[in-house]
ZAMARGU-4260 file (C-alpha; in steps of 0.2 Angstrom, whole numbers, plus 5000, padded with zeros to 4 digits):
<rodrens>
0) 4689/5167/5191 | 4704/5162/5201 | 4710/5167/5215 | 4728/5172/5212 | 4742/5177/5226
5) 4754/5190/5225 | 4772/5189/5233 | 4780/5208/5236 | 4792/5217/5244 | 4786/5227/5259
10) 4794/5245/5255 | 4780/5258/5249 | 4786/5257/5230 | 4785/5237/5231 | 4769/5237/5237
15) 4763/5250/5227 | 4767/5242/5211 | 4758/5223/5219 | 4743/5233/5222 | 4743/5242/5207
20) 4743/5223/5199 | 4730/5218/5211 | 4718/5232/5208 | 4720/5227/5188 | 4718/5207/5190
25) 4702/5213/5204 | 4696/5221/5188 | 4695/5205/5178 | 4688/5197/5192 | 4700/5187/5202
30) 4702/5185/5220 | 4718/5191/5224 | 4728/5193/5241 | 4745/5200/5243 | 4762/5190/5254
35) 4776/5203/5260 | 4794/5195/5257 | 4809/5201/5264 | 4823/5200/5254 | 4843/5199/5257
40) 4841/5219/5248 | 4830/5223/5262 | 4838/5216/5275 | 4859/5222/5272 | 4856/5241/5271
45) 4872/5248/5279 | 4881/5246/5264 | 4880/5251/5245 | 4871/5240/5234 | 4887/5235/5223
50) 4895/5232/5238 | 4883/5217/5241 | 4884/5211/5223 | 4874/5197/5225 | 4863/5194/5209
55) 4844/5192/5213 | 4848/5202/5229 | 4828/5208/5227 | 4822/5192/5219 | 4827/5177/5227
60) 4818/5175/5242 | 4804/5181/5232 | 4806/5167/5220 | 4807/5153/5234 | 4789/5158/5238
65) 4785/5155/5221 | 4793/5139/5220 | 4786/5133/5237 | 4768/5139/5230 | 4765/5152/5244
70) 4762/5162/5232 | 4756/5161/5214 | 4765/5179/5204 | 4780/5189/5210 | 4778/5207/5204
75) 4796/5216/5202 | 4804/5231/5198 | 4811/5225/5181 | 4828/5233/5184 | 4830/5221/5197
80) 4825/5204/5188 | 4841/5195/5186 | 4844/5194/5166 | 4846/5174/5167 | 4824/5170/5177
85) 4830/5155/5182 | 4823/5136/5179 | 4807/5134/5183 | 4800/5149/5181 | 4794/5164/5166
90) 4790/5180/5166 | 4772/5179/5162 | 4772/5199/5157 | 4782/5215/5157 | 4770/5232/5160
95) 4769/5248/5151 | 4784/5256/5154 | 4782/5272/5164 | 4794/5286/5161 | 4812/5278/5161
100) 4824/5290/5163 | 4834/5297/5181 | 4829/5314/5187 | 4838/5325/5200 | 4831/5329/5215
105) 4835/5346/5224 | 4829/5358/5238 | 4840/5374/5230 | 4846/5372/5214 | 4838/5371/5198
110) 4848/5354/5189 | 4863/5344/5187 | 4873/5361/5179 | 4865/5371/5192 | 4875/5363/5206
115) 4888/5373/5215 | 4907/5367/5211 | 4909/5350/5227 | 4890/5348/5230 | 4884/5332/5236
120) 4874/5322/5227 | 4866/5303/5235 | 4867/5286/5224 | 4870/5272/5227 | 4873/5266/5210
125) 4887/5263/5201 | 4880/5267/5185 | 4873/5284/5190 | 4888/5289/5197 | 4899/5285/5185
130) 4889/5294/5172 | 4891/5311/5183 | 4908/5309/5184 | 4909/5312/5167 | 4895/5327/5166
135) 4903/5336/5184 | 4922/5327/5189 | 4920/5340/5203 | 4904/5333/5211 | 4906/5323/5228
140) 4897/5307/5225 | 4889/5299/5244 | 4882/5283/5244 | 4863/5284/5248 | 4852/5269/5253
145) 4833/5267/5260 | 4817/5266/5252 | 4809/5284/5243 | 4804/5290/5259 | 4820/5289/5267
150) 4831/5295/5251 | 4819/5311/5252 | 4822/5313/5270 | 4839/5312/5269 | 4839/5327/5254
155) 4827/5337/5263 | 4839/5337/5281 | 4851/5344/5271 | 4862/5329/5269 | 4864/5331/5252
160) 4862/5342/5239 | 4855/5332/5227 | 4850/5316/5225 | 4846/5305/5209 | 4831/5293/5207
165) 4822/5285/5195 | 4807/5296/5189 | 4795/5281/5187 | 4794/5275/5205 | 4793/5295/5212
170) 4776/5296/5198 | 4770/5281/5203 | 4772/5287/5224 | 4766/5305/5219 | 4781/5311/5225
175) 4788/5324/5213 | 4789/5338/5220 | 4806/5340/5222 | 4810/5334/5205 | 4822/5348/5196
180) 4826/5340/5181 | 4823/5324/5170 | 4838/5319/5163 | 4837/5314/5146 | 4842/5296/5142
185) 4859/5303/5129 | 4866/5311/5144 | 4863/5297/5158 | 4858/5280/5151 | 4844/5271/5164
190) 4847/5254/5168 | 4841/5238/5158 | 4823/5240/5161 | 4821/5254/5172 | 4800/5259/5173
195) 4794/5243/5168 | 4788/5231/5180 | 4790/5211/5177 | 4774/5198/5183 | 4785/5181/5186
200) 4776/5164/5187 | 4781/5147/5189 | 4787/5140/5171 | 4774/5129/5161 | 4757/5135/5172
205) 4747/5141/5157 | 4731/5146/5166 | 4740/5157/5177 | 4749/5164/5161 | 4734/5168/5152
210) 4724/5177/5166 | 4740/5188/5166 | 4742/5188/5148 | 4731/5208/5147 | 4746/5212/5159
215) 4759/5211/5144 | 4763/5228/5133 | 4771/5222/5119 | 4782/5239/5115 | 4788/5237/5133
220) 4794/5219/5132 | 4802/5219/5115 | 4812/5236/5119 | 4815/5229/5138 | 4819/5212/5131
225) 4833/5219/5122 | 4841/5230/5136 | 4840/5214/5146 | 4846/5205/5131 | 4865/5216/5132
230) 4868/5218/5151 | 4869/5198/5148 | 4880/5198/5137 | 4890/5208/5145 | 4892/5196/5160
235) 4880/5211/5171 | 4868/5210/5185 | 4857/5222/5191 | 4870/5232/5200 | 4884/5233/5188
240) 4891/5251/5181 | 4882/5246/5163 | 4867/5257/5156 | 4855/5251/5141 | 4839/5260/5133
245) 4830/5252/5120 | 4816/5263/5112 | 4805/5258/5095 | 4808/5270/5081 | 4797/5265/5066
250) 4801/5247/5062 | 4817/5247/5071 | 4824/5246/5086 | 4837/5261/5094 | 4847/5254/5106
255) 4859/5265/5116 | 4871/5258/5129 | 4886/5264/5142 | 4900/5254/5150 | 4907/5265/5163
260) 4920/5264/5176 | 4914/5271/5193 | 4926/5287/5195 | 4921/5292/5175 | 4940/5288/5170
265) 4933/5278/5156 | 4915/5279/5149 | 4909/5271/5132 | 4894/5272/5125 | 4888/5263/5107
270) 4871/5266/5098 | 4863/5257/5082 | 4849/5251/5077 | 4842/5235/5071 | 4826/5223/5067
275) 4830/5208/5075 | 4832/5213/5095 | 4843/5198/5100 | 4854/5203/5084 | 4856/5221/5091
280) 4858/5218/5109 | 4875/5206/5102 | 4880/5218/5091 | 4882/5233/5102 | 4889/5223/5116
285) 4900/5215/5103 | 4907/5232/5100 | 4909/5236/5118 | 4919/5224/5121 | 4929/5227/5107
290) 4931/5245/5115 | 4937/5237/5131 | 4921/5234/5140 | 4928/5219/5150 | 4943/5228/5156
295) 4930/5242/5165 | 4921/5226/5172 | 4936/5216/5178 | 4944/5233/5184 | 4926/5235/5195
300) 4923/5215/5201 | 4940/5209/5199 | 4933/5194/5188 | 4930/5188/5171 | 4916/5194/5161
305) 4906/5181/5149 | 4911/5182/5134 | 4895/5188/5121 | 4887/5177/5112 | 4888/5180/5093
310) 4873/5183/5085
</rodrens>
């Protein structure tokens, strides 16, 4: 069997995840050792994610290890792929999803309609915040930055009175404890890909491929696929105020997506469903933009959106 290297971020989730794909190739067989890689998301953490706005903020440095052939897979937080992998390398396979929606976290009160009126609630994300807006105008949205541990730190010092994360990485670090409520994807779409992780190789190496080929779930990548599919036609990155959930509802797909501007002035939401995934993902974001979806964007980045391809 081969001996396979795995690049990885260093926080606890990161790691987590690489050694949860270890353990499974160790399984089959393969020798596999593990290379922590600092990324620019790692590295700038005194200011919010969107602030930053650099595409591939979690990836690239990643990906130059890849490239160099330092290491031989990148395992990734899906969410945080770019939409565009760029030349030279595939994503070999995309996981079973794990549970993909946000929940809220709280040491005193019971959900997101249990808050008092002005509570404090930690995100850093531009979509989840916008999303609130809409459900409580009268929340005081504080950015929150750091890895699990720190984020729960920070709610249980009484810094915040709530705080949302995505369920799937606090199931997979057994740290639910202060989970309140699971909000269901209708009232705060995830982000494109959220609970899926995303096994990146270098383009065209078929071996490596096929020893991760028992890696791929193939409900995970077509309904993944298509989120990924409308946050790039709508122009988006991982950190863009745009929200997507694809799920498999007999032969069709459902897909449910929110364009939002950050201080829940504007929200738009579109859902249909489809066959052809490629053909829904155009259609909705078609029908987005129609709505004014680039106006939100340019209002948020101050630049042009790419226009959709039609389908």
């Amino acid at each position: 069997m081969a001996a396979l290297r795995i690049g990885s971020r260093g926080s606890q989730l990161a790691l987590w995840q690489a050694n949860h794909i270890a353990a499974l190739l160790r399984e089959q067989g393969h020798q596999v050792e593990l290379e922590i890689i600092r990324t620019t998301g790692d590295k700038i953490t005194d200011v919010t994610l969107a602030q930053v706005g650099t595409k591939g903020m979690f990836t690239k440095e990643i990906e130059e290890a890849l490239a160099e052939g330092r290491v031989d897979l990148a395992v990734h937080s899906l969410k945080d792929l770019p939409t565009e992998v760029p030349p030279g390398f595939e994503l070999a396979a995309i996981t079973r999803r794990e549970d993909p929606r946000d929940v809220l976290l709280s040491q005193q009160h019971d959900g997101l309609s249990h808050l008092p009126q002005g509570a404090r609630v930690g995100t850093s994300s531009l979509r989840r915040q916008a999303q609130l807006k809409v459900l409580r105008p009268d929340l005081e949205i504080q950015p929150l930055r750091g890895n699990v541990d720190t984020r729960l730190r920070k709610l249980e010092s009484g810094e915040f009175d709530a705080i949302i994360l995505a369920a799937a990485g606090l199931r997979r670090l057994g740290r639910t404890e202060l989970v309140r409520e699971f909000i269901p994807a209708e009232i705060m779409c995830p982000a494109a890909g959220q609970g899926a992780l995303g096994v990146e190789i270098r383009a065209g190496e078929s071996a490596t491929r096929q020893h991760l080929l028992f890696l791929n779930d193939a409900a995970a990548r077509t309904a993944t696929t298509c989120e990924r599919a409308l946050l790039h036609q709508l122009g988006g990155g991982c950190q863009v105020p745009i929200g997507a959930f694809a799920e498999a509802r007999g032969q069709r797909l459902h897909l449910t997506a929110v364009v939002a501007h950050p201080d829940g002035s504007r929200v738009l939401r579109e859902t249909q469903e489809g066959a052809d995934y490629e053909k829904l993902a155009a259609s909705v974001a078609n029908a987005l933009l129609a709505r004014g979806a680039q106006q939100i964007l340019q209002e948020v980045y101050g630049s042009a959106v790419a226009a959709p391809q039609q389908p």
